[in-house]
N, C-alpha and C positions, 0 to 999 in steps of 0.2 A: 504494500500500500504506500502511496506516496501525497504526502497530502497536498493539496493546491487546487486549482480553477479545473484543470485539465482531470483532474482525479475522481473516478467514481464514487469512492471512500473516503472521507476524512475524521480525523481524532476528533475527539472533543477538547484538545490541546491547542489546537489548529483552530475551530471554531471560534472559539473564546477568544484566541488574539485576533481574531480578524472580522468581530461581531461589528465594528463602525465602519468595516469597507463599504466604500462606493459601490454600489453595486451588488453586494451579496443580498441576499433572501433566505429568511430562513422559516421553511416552512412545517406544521404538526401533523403528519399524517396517522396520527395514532388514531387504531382502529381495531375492532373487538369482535369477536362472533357473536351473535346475538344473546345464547345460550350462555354467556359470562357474563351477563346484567350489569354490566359498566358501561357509562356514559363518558366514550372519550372526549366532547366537546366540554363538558363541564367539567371534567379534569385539566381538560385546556385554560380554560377560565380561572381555574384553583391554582394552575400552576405551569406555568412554558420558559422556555428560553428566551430572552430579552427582545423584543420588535417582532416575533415569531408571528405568523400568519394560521390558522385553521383551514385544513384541505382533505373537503371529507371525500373518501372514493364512493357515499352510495350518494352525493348531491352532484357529484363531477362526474354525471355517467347517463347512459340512458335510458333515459326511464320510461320508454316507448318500449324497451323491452322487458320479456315479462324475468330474465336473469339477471340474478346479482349485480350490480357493481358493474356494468358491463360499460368499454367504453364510448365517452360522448362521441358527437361530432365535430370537426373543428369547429364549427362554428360558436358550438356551445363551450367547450373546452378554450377558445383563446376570451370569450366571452368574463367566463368562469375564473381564470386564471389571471387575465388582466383588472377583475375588480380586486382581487388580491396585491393589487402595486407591483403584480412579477410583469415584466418587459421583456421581449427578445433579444435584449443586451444585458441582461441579468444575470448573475449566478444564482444557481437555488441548491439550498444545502438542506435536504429531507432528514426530519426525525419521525421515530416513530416507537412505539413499545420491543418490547424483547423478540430479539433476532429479526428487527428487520421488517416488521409486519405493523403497517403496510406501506413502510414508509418505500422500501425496495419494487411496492408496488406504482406509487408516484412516480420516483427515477425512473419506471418504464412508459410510465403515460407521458411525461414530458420527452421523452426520446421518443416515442411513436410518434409524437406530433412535430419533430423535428427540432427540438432544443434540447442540445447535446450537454450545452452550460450547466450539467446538473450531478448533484453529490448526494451520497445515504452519508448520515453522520453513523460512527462504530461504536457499539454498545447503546445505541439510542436515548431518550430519555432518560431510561434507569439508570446510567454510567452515567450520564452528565448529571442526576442528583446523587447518586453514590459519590460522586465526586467533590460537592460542595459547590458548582460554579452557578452561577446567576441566574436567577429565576425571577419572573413577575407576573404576577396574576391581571384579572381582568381582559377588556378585549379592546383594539384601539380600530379605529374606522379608516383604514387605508386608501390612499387615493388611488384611483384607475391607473393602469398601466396598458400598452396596447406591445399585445403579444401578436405575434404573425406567426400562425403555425402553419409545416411544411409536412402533410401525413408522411410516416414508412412506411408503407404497407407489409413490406417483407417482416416487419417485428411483428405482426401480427396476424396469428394462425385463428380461420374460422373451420368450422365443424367440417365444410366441403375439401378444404386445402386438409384437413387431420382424416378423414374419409379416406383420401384418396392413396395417401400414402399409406392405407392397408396393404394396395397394392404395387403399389411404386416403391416405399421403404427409401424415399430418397431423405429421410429426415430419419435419423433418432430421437425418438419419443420417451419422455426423461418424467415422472412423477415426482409430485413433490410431497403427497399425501405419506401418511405413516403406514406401515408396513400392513398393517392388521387392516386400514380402508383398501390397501392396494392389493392384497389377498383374497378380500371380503369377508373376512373374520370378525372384522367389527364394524359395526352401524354408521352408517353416514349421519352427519349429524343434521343435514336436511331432509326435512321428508319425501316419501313417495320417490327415492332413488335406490335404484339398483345398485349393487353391491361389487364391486371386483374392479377390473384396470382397462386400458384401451389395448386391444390385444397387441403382442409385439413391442410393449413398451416396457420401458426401465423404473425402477423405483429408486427414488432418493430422497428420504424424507429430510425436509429442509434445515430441521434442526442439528442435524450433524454435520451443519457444517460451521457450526460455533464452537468457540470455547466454555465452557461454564460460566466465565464472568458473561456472556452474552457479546464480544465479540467475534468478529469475523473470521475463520482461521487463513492461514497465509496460502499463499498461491499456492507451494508445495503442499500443502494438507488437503486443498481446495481440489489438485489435479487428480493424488490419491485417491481423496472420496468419490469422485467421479470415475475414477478407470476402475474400482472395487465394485461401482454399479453397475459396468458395462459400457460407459458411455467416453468415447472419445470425442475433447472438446474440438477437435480441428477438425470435424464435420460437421456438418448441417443440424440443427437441435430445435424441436420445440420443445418448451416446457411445457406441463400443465399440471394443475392441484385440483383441491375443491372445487375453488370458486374466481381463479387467474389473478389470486394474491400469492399465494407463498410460491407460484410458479415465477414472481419477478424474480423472489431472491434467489434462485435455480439461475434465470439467467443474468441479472448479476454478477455472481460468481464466476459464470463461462466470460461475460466480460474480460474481469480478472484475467481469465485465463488465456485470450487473446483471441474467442469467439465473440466479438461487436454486434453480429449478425442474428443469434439468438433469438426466436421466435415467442412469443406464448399465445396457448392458446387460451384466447379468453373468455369463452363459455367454459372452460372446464369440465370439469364432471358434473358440474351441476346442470350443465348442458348434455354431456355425452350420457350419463348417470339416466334422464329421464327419458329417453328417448329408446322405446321398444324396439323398433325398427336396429337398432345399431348395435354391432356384436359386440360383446363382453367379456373378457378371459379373467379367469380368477385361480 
């Protein structure tokens, strides 16, 4: 990891000396599963990182669709992002709760939509108050900023493109879920979904690729855990989890690794999951 403008990762060392730069943004993308009955916005409000912004993935998304969190349109997303005082000349340096969720999911919505200017902070919130560094509550009313987003489409696998490569196998298909959802040994935590994996695909549950403090492990550990799943980073990769959150910090990771290219698919399983019609291996 190296910290700076150019870096997908930066410390909370890093952060803190450079919280009155021109230019940085520092945004809360902390965010919960329903089922853990916690209110990230009003922990926002109890307690952030100094000038920090709120960037919820289920208000920045479309809600035309009947799935999760699924991503907006530019229109809506440079909308959304420029009331927040982020600009396409900006750095934006993503926090979020332990290991990366979902703030590794923002770094990938600001890259899909073409702003590369963007960083996960390491160990997330919980490191920066384990730490003792600067906190303020409340919420402050940020002026417009005008964002100009440039879609990837190639960062972003829909159900047809993940379909098809049943047959083609031109991607490695990489899971982010835990071992027992990618087996079908244990219960999805959403209802009315079926049970087991996208067939032909990898598992790699996202949390092992931290340390116990809740940081990031280093490239070497990062390359390990991937070639112990099956999955070589110098090919073609979609990610995919639940719900096309812990599938960012999957390719995150492969970033690191010096796959930029890293796909996810963002229905996930909660798309693949509900859908009769489409095969399932367990």
């Amino acid at each position: 990891m190296i910290d700076g403008k150019s870096s997908p990762v930066v410390s909370t060392l890093w952060l803190e000396a450079h919280l009155a730069s021109p230019g940085l943004r520092v945004v809360d993308a902390t965010w919960y599963m329903p089922h853990a009955e916690r209110d990230a916005r009003r922990e926002f409000h109890d307690a952030h990182v100094p000038d920090a912004v709120f960037f919820d993935i289920d208000d920045i998304a479309d809600h035309d669709s009947p799935l999760p969190h699924m991503l907006p349109s530019a229109e809506r997303f440079a909308a959304k992002v420029g009331g927040l005082r982020i600009g396409s000349g900006d750095h934006v340096v993503v926090y979020g709760a332990r290991n990366m969720i979902a703030s590794a999911r923002a770094w990938w919505m600001f890259r899909a939509f073409g702003h590369e200017s963007v960083s996960v902070l390491d160990g997330g919130f919980p490191r920066w108050k384990a730490e003792r560094r600067p906190v303020e509550s409340g919420a402050r009313s940020p002026r417009r900023a005008a964002l100009r987003p440039s879609p990837r489409g190639a960062l972003v696998a829909d159900l047809d493109r993940v379909n098809a490569n049943l047959e083609t196998g031109e991607y490695q298909v990489v899971d982010a879920r835990s071992v027992g959802r990618f087996v079908g040994s244990e219960a999805e935590p959403r209802p009315g979904l079926r049970s087991g994996h996208i067939p032909g695909s990898h598992n790699l549950p996202y949390d092992r690729l931290f340390h116990d403090d809740g940081s990031l492990l280093r490239p070497p550990q990062l390359r390990q855990a991937f070639a112990q799943a099956g999955v070589d980073p110098g090919k073609p990769v979609i990610a995919s989890c639940g719900s096309g959150v812990s599938a960012c910090v999957l390719a995150l990771a492969l970033y690191l690794l010096g796959q930029k290219d890293a796909a996810v698919y963002d229905g996930s399983w909660a798309e693949w999951g509900g859908r009769a019609a489409i095969p399932i291996a367990s």
